[in-house]
N, C-alpha and C positions, 0 to 999 in steps of 0.2 A: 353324428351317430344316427343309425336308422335304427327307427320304433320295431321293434320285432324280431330282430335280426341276431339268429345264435349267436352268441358271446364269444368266439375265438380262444381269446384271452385267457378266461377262465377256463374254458374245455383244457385248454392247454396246461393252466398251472395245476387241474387237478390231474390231469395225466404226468406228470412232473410227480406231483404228492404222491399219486400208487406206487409209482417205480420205486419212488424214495422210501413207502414204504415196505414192498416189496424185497427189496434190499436190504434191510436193516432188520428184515425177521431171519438172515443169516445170521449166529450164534457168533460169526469172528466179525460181522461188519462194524466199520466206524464212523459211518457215513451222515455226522453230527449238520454239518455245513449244508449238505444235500436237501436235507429236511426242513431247515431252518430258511434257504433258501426258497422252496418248494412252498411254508406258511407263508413267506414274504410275496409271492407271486399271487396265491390264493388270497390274502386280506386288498392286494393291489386290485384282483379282480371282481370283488364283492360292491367296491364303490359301484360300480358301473351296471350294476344287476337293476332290470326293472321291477322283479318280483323280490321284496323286502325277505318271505322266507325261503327262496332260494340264497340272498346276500348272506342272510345268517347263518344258513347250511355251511356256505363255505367259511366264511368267519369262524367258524365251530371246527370245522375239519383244520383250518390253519391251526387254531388251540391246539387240537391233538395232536399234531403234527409237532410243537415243539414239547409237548409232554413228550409224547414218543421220542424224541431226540434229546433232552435229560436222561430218559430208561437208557438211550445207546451208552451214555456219555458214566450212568452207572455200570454197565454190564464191561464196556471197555477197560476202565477204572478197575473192578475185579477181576477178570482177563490180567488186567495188567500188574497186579499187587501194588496199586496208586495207595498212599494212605488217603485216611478218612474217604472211603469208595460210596462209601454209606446217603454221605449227604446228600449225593444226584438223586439216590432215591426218595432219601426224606422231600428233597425239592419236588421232585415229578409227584408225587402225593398231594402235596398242598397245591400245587396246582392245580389238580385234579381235582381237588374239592372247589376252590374257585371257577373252575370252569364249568361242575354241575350247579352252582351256585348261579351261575349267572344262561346257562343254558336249558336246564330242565322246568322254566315258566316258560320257554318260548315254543315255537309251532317248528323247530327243524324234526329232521326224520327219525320218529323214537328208536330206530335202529344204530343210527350214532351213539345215544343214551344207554342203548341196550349191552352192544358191542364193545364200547369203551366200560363198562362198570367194573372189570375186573383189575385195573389198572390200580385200586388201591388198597388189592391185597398179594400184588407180587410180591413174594419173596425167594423165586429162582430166578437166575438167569434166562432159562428156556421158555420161561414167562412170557418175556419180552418179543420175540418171536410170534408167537401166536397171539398176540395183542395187535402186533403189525398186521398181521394177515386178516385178522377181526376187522381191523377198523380198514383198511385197503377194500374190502368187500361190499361198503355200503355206499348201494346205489344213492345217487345224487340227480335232483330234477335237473337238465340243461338249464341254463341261465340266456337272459337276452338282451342285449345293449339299452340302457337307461335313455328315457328320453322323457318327454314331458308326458306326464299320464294326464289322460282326461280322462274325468267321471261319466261312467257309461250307467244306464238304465235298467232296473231290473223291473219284468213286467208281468208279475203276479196279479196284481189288483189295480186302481188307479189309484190311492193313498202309496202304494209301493213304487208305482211308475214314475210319481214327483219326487223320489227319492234320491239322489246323489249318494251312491257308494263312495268313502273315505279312499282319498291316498292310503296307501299301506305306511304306518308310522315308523322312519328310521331315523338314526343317527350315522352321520357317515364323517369319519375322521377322514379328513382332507391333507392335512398338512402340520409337521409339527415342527419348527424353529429353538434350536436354541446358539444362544446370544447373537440374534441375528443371521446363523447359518442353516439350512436346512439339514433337519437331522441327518447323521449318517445309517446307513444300517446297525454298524456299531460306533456311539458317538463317544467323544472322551470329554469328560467333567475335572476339573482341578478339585482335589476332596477341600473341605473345608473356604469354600468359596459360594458365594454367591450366584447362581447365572439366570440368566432371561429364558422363559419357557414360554414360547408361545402356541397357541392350539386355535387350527381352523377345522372348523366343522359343518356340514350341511345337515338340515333339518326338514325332511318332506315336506310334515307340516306340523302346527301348533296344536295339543291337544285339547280337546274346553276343559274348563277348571283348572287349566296347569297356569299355573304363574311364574315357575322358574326348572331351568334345566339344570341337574347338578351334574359335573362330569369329576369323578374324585380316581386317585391311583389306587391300584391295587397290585400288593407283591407279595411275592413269599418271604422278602427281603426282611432281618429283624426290623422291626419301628424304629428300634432307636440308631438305623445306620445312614437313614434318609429324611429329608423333609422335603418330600414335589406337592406343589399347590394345588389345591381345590377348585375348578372352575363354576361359575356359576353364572349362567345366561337370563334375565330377565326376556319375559312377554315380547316378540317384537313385534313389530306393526309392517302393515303392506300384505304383500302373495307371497304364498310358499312357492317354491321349497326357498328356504333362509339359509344365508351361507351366513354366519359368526366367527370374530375373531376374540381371544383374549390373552393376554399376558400374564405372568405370575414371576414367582421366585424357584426356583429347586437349587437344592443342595442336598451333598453327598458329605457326611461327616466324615469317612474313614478312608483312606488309599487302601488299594488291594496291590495284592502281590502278583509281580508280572504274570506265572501262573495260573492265577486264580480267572475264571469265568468270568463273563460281563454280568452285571445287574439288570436285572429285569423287571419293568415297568409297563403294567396295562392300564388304558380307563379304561373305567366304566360308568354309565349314561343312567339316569332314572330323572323324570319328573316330580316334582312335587306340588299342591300337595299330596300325598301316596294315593291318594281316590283318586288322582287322574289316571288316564288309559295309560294301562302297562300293561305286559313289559314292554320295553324300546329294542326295537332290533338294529346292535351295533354291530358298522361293517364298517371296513379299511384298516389303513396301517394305524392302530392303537397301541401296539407295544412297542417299547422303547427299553435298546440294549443299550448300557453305558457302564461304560469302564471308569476307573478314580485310580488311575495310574499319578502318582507325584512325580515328575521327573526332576522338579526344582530340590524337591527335598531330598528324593530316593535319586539320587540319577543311576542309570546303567550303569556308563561308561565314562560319563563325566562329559560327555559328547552329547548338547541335547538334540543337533542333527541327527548324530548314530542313533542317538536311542528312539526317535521317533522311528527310524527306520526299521530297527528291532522289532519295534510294535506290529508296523507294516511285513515283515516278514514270518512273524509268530503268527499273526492272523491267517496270511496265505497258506503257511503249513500247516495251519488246524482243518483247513479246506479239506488235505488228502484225508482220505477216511483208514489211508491203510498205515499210516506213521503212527504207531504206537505212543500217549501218552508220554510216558517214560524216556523214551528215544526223543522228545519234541524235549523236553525238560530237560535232558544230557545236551541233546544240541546248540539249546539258548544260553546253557552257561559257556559252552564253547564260542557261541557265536558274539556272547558279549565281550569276553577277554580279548579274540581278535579283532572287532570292532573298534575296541581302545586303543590296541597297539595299531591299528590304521589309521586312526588321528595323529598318534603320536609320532609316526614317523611323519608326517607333515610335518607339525613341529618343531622337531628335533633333528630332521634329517638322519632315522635312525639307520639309513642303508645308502653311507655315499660308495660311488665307483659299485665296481660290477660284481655279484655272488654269487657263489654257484649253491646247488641244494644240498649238500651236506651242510654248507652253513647256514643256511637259512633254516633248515632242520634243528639244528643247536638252537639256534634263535628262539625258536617256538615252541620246540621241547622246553628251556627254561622261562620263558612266557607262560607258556598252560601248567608248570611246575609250580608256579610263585603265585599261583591260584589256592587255596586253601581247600575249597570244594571238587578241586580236578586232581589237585596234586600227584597222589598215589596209586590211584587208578588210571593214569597214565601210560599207557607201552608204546613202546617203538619198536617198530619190525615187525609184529607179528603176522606170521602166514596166513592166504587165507586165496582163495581161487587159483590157486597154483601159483600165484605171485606173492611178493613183500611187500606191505603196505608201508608208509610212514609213520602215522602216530595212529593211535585208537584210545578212545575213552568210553567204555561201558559199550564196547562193540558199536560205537560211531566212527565210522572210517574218516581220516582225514589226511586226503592226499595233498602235496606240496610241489609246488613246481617255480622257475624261473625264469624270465624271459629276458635275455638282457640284447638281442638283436633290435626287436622294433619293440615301440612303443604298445602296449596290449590293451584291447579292450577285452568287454565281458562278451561277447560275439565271438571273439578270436578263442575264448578260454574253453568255446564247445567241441575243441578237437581234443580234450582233455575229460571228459565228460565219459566217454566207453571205458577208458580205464578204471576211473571211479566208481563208477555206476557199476563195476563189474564184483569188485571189492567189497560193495554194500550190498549189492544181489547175495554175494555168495555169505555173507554174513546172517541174510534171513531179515535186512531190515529194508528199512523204505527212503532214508533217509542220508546224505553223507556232506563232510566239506569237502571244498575244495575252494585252498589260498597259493594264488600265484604272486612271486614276486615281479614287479617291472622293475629292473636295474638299468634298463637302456638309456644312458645321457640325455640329457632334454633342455630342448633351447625354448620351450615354451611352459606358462603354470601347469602346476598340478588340479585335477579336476577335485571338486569336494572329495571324500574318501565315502560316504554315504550313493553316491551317485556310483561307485564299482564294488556295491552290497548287494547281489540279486539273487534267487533262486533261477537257477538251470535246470532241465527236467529229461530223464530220459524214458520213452515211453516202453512200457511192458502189454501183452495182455489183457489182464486185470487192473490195471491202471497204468500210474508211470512212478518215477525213481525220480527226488528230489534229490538236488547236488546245491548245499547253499555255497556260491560260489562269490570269494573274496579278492580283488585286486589290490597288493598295496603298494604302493610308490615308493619309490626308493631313486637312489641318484639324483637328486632332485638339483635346478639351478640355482645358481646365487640370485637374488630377487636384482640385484640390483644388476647385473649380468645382461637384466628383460630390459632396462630402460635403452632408450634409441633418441 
């Protein structure tokens, strides 16, 4: 890195964060992911900053970036008649206290302070709006590539000219592991288990009188749902900046429901004892989303391949900002029943020799019937772009088709994709299936049934049209048929 040299990086992720939130002060945006992404880029680019209250600026703007992205996640929520809508906002609140808590001792630009203070007395939706546009509007110093600071000279007097001006004092989250793996953006915890939390950090410098560095969590999360450990760095010896490592325990007491939000987890940094120089200006990746999905206890599908897939596909659709909660939550129950029956025909070979679509329609009309949560809200046929669709649940279209000529990949299933995508346009949503049968005889295995589980996407405009799109095998051969 060169000493001086504008920050690229950062220009970039805060130009990311205007758009994001530029976008999200439309009254219908959903644009959760964009935002959240947008903090992830801005705390990645604050490591790298030479000036500590520029690193904090940005630090500060990624915080309100995902406050702001809780208000979308309420305002969506109400838009959408989600129960309990309420709590995104209780959450975006208490965060918001935590983030003046830890940003109004420091030197960022008391326009952030200023501009964000209205944030914990929204109570409309068009609130949220003009929050975005508030906080998108404060200017930010450029940022410049970190590199080794030397102590330069200030020359007032000659008592002042022997003087060595201080490094600027940071804490910079470097790295966080758990159980051995590098965090994910969203990581997953087994609830009621034990795991390894490790945290690397950089330290410019040691302040005098400080004898130990505490780094403790802070959530909005109840006390009693979490325990992540306390870090605490003794004095080190040598030249700054100090890179530290340390280990602990976290644990997550409770599983959450496939639906429910990841857990959110920030440090924060203070020396002791308290008469040492503060505050510490914390930058980099310090929050930590983690999910307590059970799959041993809770499973999906009964399928723990499918269902990790599930996860991975729920995630990707939370990305679109325009699939309405509701519609994602009617889709997951659909997508987990058919995820089962695509095991199970591996299994059981529930589709030998060749089908056409009316019966495979029977098929899956009493599949999605012997569902207790889909049952009745079930139709077959209904109109809808000038054509007859196959099934629909809560206005999720789900088209059916079967291949029994050649063997079908998820490649081959996008000549199928206009049809449906036309179906779920004209429905007014963002989202639709689409399960094809492969009936074609096969002299070779079946590939996993998680492996032809993908989102298809048709683009629009405004965004594009999600098609989650299912393969499931059928006519499968006798195993012992393979031996040679």
């Amino acid at each position: 890195m060169k000493h001086g040299v504008i920050l690229s990086e950062a220009f970039s992720a805060r130009i990311k964060g205007i758009e994001a939130l530029r976008a999200a002060s439309n009254v219908s945006a959903k644009n959760v992911g964009s935002l959240r992404n947008a903090a992830d880029g801005l705390d990645t680019a604050s490591i790298s900053c030479d000036d500590s209250i520029a690193a904090a600026s940005y630090g500060a703007l990624a915080g309100l970036l995902r406050i702001i992205a809780m208000l979308v996640e309420w305002r969506s929520a109400i838009l959408d008649a989600t129960p309990e809508a309420g709590r995104f906002l209780r959450s975006a609140k208490e965060q918001y206290k935590l983030w003046q808590d830890e940003y109004q001792p420091s030197e960022i630009p008391r326009s952030l302070l200023e501009n964000s203070v209205g944030i914990d007395s929204i109570t409309d939706l068009i609130q949220v709006g003009g929050m975005c546009d508030a906080i998108a509007s404060v200017p930010l110093s450029v940022p410049f590539f970190a590199a080794h600071v030397h102590s330069f000279r200030q020359h007032k007097d000659d008592e002042q000219d022997s003087k060595e001006v201080l490094i600027e004092l940071n804490v910079a989250f470097l790295h966080f592991e758990i159980d051995g793996q590098p965090a994910n953006r969203i990581h997953f915890l087994t609830p009621q288990e034990a795991h390894d939390l490790e945290i690397e950090v950089r330290v410019s410098r040691w302040p005098d009188n400080a004898t130990t560095l505490n780094l403790r969590p802070v959530s909005v999360e109840p006390p009693d749902t979490y325990d992540f450990p306390n870090f605490q760095f003794e004095s080190p010896e040598g030249q700054a900046p100090f890179v530290m490592r340390q280990r602990g325990r976290a644990l997550l007491k409770y599983p959450q429901n496939i639906h429910a939000r990841p857990f959110e987890f920030k440090y924060a940094a203070e020396f002791t004892p308290r008469a040492s120089e503060q505050p510490v200006a914390v930058v980099g990746h310090r929050t930590l989303r983690i999910e307590s999905i059970d799959l041993q206890k809770s499973p999906m599908t009964g399928y723990l391949a499918m269902d990790k897939k599930l996860l991975k596909l729920r995630d990707s659709l939370r990305e679109n900002r325009l699939i309405a909660e509701a519609d994602l939550k009617s889709s997951l129950h659909l997508m987990t029943v058919l995820g089962n029956l695509a095991y199970r025909a591996l299994n059981d070979d529930l589709y030998p020799g060749v089908r056409d679509e009316a019966e495979f329609q029977r098929d899956i009309r009493a599949e999605l019937r012997r569902t207790p949560s889909i049952a009745s809200e079930l139709e077959e046929h209904p109109r809808t772009s000038g054509g007859i669709t196959d099934l629909s649940f809560r206005g999720i279209r789900i088209e059916l088709k079967v291949e029994s000529k050649k063997r079908i990949t998820l490649n081959d299933c996008s000549r199928f994709i206009g049809q449906t995508a036309s179906y779920v346009i004209a429905t007014g949503k963002r989202i639709g299936i689409l399960c094809v049968l492969d009936c074609k005889p096969k002299n070779s295995p079946a590939s996993p049934a998680e492996e032809n589980f993908e989102i298809l996407r048709h683009p629009t405009k405004e965004g594009e049209i999600c098609i989650v799109t299912l393969i499931i095998q059928g006519n499968l051969p006798i195993p012992s048929s393979l031996s040679r």
